[in-house]
C-alpha positions as CSV (number, residue, x, y, z in Angstrom):
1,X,106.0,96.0,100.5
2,X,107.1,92.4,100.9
3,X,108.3,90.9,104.2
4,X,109.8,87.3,104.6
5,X,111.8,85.4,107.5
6,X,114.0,82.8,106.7
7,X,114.7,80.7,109.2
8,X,118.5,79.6,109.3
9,X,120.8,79.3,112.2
10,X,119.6,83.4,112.8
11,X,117.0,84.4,111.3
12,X,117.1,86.7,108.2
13,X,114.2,89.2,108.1
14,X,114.0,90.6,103.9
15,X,111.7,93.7,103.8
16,X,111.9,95.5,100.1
17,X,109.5,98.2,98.4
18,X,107.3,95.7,95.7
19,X,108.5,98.3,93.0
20,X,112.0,97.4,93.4
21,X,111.6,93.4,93.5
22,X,114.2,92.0,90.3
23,X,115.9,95.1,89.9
24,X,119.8,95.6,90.3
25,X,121.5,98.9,91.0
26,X,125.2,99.6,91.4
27,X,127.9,102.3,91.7
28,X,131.5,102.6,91.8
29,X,132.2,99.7,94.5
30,X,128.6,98.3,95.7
31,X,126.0,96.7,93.7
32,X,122.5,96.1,95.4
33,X,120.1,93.3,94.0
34,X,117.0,92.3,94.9
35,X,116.5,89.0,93.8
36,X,112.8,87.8,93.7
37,X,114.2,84.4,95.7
38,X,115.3,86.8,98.4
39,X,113.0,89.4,99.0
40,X,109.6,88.2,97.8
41,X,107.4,86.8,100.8
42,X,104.4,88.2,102.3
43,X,102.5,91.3,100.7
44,X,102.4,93.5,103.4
45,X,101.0,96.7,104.8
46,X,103.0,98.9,106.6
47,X,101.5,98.8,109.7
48,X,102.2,94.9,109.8
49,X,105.5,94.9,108.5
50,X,106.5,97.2,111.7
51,X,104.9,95.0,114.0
52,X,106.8,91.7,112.6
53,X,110.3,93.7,112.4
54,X,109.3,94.9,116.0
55,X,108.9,91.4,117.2
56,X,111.6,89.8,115.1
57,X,114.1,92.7,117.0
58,X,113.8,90.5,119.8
59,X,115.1,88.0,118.3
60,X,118.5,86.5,117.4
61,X,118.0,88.3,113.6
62,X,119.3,89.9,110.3
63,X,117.5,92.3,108.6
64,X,118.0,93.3,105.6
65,X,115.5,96.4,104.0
66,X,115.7,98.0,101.2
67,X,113.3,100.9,99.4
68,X,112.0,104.3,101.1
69,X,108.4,102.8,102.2
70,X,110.3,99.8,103.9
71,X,113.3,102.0,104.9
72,X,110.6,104.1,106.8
73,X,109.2,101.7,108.3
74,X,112.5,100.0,110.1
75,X,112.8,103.2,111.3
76,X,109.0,103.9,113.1
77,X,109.8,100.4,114.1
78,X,113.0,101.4,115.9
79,X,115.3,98.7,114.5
80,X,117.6,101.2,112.2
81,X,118.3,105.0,112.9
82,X,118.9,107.5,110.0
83,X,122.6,107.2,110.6
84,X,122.3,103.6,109.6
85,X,120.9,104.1,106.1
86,X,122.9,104.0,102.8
87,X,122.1,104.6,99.5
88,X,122.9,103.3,96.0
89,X,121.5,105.0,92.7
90,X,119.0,107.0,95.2
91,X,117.8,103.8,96.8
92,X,117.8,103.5,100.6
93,X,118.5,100.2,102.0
94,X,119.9,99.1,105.8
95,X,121.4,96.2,106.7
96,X,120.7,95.5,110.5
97,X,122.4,92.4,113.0
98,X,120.5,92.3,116.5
């Protein structure tokens, strides 16, 4: 998975499946894209990417994850709960403000 911070007035924590990096999906009234300029950072294992969303919780952040492997792991990190996912074309993502 890819993890990146970017650092703006609150910082904006991307964390998205590598299969799904420049791929678009929409339905009725939502579109999802994961633009490459976004999303790709850091090549990441999972392990790390819960230990950097873990510390970036405490934080003044914006997540934004997208992807089952990356969904998963926001939620063995804590940051989202189940009830907090959505879905588009069969693709979890969560959008999370600390």
């Amino acid at each position: 998975m890819y993890i990146k911070i970017i650092k703006a007035y609150r910082d904006i924590v991307a964390v998205c499946d590598m299969e799904l990096l420049g791929k678009k999906f929409e339905d009725k009234e939502f579109q999802l894209d994961i633009k490459e300029s976004f999303f790709k950072g850091e090549e990441t294992s999972e392990e790390k990417a819960i230990e950097v969303m873990k510390d970036m919780s405490k934080e003044d952040a914006t997540f934004n994850i997208v992807g089952n492997k990356s969904v998963a792991a926001a939620l063995k990190a804590g940051i989202i709960s189940e009830e907090g996912i959505k879905e588009i074309q069969g693709v979890p993502f969560a959008m999370v403000l600390m």
